[in-house]
C-alpha positions in Angstrom: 16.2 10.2 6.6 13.3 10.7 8.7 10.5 8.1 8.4 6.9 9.6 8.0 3.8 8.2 7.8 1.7 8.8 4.2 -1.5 7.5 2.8 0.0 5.0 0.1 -0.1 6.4 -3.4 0.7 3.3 -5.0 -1.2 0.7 -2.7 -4.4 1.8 -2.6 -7.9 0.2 -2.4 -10.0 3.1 -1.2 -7.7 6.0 0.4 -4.5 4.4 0.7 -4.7 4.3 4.9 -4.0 0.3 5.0 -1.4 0.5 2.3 0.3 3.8 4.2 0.1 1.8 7.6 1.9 -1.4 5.5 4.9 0.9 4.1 5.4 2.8 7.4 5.1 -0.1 9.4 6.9 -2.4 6.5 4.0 -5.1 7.3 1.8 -6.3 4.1 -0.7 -3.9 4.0 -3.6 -7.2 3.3 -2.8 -8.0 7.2 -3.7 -4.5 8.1 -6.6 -4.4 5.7 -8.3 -7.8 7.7 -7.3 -5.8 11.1 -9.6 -3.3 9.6 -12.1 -5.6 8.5 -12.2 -7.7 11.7 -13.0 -5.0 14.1 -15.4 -3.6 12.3 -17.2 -6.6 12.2 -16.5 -8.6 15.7 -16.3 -5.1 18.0 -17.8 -3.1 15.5 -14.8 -0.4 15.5 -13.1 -0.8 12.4 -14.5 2.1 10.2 -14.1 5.0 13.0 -9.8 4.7 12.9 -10.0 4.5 9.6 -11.8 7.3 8.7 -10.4 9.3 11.6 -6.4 7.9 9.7 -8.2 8.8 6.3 -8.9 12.7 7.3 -5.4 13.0 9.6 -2.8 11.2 7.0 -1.8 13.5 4.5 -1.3 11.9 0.7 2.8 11.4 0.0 4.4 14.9 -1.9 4.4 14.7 -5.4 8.4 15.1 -5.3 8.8 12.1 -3.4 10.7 8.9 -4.7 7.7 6.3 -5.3 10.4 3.5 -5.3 11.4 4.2 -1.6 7.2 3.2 -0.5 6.8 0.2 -3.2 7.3 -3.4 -2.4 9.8 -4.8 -3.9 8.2 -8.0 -5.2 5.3 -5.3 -6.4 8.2 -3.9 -8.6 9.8 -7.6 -9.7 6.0 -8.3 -10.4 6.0 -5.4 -13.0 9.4 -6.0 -14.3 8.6 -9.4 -15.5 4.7 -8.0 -17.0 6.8 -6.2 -19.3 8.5 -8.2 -20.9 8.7 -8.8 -24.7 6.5 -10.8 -26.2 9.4 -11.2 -29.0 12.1 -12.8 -27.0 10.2 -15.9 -26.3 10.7 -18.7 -28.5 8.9 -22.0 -29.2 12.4 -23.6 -28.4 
């Protein structure tokens, strides 16, 4: 299947450009995020890509499978938040 490039739906901390960038490029989307950050504040070029990334990248199609663009530790995270509170014993 074709690999396409999406504002993250499920990684998002303002538009979803850092978290998109992390999925396409299957790099942690944090690293991407202190790219961001650093050139914005050492050459002072950070916020022009990503607002020029936030208007270009379109948001992922509703119909699209979600668990193809999560991480998988993200999802082993949740799995394990879920658990029932009844199954643990003081044994």
């Amino acid at each position: 299947m074709e690999k396409k490039l999406y504002r993250s739906a499920t990684n998002r901390k303002f538009a979803g450009v850092c978290g998109g960038l992390g999925e396409y490029f299957n790099v942690d989307p944090t690293l991407i995020r202190i790219i961001f950050v650093a050139a914005f504040f050492f050459a002072g070029v950070g916020l022009f890509p990503y607002i020029i990334l936030m208007l270009i990248m379109p948001n992922p199609p509703q119909n699209i499978d979600r668990n193809r663009y999560t991480d998988s530790k993200h999802e082993t995270d949740q799995q394990s938040e879920n658990h029932d509170d009844n199954q643990w014993s003081d044994f």
